[in-house]
Each structure stands twice: as structure tokens, then as C-alpha cells.
N, C-alpha and C positions, 0 to 999 in steps of 0.2 A: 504494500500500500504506500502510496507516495503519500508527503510531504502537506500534498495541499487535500489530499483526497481525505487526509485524517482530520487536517483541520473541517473540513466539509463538512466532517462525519460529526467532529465535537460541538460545531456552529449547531447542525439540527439537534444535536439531544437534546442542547438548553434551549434549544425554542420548542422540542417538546415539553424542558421539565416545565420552561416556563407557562406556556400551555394549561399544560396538567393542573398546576397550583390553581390559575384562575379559573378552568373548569368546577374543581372542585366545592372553590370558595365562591364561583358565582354562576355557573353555568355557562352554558350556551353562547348564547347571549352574552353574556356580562366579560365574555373573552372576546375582544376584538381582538383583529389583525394588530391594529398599532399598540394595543396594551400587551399583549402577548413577545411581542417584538422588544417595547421596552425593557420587559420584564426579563427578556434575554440580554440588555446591552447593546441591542441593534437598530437598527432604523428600518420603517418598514420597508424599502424598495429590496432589502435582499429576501423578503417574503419569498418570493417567487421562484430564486434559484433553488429553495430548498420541497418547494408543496404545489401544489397547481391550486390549490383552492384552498379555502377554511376548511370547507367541508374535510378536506384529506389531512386536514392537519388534526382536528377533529375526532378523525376515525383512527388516524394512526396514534392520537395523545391518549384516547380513550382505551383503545386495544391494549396497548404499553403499559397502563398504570394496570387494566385490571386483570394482564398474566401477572402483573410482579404481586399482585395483591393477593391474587388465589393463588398462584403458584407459595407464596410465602405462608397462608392457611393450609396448604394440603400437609408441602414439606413440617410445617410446625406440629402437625398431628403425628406426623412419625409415622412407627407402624401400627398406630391403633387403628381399633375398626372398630364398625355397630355404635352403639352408645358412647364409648368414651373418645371416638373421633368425633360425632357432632358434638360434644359437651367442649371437646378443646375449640371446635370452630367458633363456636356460638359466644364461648366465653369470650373469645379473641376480637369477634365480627360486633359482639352486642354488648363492647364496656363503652365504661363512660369516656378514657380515656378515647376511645374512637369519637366517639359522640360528639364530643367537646373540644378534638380538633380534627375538623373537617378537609383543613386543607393536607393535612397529610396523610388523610383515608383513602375510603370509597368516594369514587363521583358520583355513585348512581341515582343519589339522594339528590346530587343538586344538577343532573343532565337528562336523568329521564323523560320529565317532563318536555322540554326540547329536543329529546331524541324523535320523538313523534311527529317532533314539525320538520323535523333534519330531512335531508336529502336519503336518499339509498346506498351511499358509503357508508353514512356514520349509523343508519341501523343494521345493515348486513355487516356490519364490524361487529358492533356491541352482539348481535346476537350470536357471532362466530363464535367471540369469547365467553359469552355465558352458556352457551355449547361446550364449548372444552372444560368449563370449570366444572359444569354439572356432570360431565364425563369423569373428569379427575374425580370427583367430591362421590359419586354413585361407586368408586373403589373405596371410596375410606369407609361408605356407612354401608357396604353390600351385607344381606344376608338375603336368607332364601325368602323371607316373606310378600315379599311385595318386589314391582319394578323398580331398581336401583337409579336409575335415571330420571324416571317420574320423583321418585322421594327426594332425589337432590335437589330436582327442579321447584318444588315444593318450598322444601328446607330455604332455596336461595330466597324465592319471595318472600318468605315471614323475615328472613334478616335483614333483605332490603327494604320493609315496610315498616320492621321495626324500628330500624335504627333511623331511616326518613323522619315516622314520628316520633322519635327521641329528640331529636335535632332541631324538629319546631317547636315541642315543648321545654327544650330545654331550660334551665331553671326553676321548673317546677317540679312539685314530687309525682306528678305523672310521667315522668318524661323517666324519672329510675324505675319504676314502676314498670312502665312498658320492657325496657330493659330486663331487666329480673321476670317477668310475665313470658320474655318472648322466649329468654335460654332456659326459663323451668318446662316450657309447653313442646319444645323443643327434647330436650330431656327425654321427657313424657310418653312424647308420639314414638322415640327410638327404643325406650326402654320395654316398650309394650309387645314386641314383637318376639 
């Protein structure tokens, strides 16, 4: 790899990481092209030698954050399986410390809603990746009673709806509440089988 092709390479990460941060912390929306940019150090006109669009910058910043995120859930479970692998997710996906800093989570809480209005990159991304995850996540809690992949997919939406409404009640005792609600019922569902 030459000289300039690594700097290319270093230029895009921090205009994904940059990216990432303000998806998290604002969405969609709330990440423009020149706030993104700044946030890297950059000025917008070299936008373009690295993305062709938002959209792609979008899908690729979205993809990116949420392999390292599930990939860092799965790998953290180790070799548990059944119950005490969702107990480690859950705990990991639905504390406060998540909760309460957003920019260094999940996006899903503050992109979903704008995924819907996104183009068909940034949903055939997100859905790729929450394909893989649920793949990944149906080997930690596999057992014989049910479809592995349906209970993943399952398991992903109460984390991501919990921890969404953690996040807007934050500061209130509903918002631990939900938290504590969503990894006991969690538990629960797994433990029953």
C-alpha cells in the first residue's frame, strides 16, 4: 500500500468515526455533510473523493459501528450459550452506562426513525447487518426449542426498544425501570425453554 493510498485510507475512517459520533448523538439528519466533515478536521469539498453521497457515507458509518458493536456483544459472551449468553448481552446492551452515553453506543435508537425515510443503501445496509448479528447472536442462544434466528431477531427488538425508551426517559425512575424490566423478561423468555 503506498504512501498516499494509506493516508486515503486514514482520511475516510475519521470521516466515518466522525460520522458515527453524530449519527448516534443526532441522527440522520442532524449529521450533515459539513458537520461531519468538520468533525473530521476537513472541509467539505474533499466529501466526495472519499463517498459518492450521504447516503453511502450513511450506510457505510452505520454498517461499521454496528459489526464492531455486535461483533464486541457476541465475542464478550464467550463460549456461553442459552441463558447465560442473552443474560451477558442484555446486561451489556440494556445498562445505564449505555443509556446515558449514546454517542458511544448503539445508533439505532437515534437512526431508525430516519432509516425509513433513507434511501435503499442505508436500509439494505442496516438490514444486512442486523442479518449477521441475528445470525451471530441465534449461535450464542441456540437450543432445540424454538427457531434460533426468529428468537434472536426477537431478543434484538426488545433491546433496541428498550434501550430507545430508556434514553427518552432518561432521568426518570422509568427509564431504570424499563432497563431492569427488559434484561429480567429477557432472562425469562430464555430461561423457560
Amino acid at each position: 500500500m503506498t504512501v498516499r493510498t494509506e493516508q486515503k485510507e486514514r482520511t475516510r475512517q475519521d470521516i466515518l468515526a466522525s460520522a458515527t459520533r453524530l449519527l448516534r448523538e443526532r441522527g440522520i439528519d442532524g449529521a450533515s455533510v459539513a458537520e461531519v466533515m468538520k468533525g473530521a478536521g476537513l472541509t467539505v469539498g474533499g466529501f466526495y473523493a472519499h463517498f459518492e453521497s450521504k447516503e453511502a457515507l450513511v450506510s457505510a458509518s452505520l454498517r461499521q459501528s454496528l459489526r464492531e458493536l455486535w461483533s464486541n456483544l457476541v465475542a464478550g459472551a464467550g463460549k456461553q450459550r442459552g441463558v447465560e449468553a442473552v443474560s451477558y448481552v442484555v446486561r451489556r446492551y440494556l445498562s445505564r452506562s449505555h443509556r446515558d452515553n449514546p454517542g458511544e453506543g448503539c445508533p439505532l435508537p437515534a437512526v431508525v426513525a430516519d432509516v425509513a425515510q433513507a434511501g435503499e443503501p442505508v436500509r439494505e445496509g442496516l438490514a444486512h447487518e442486523l442479518g449477521d448479528y441475528a445470525d451471530a447472536l441465534a449461535e450464542c442462544i441456540a437450543d432445540r426449542s424454538a427457531p434460533s434466528r426468529q428468537r434472536a431477531l426477537a431478543l434484538l427488538a426488545l433491546m433496541y426498544g428498550g434501550l430507545s425508551l430508556a434514553r427518552a426517559l432518561k432521568g426518570t425512575p422509568v427509564s431504570d425501570e424499563i432497563l431492569k424490566s427488559c434484561r429480567d423478561f429477557a432472562r425469562q423468555a430464555f430461561s423457560q425453554r
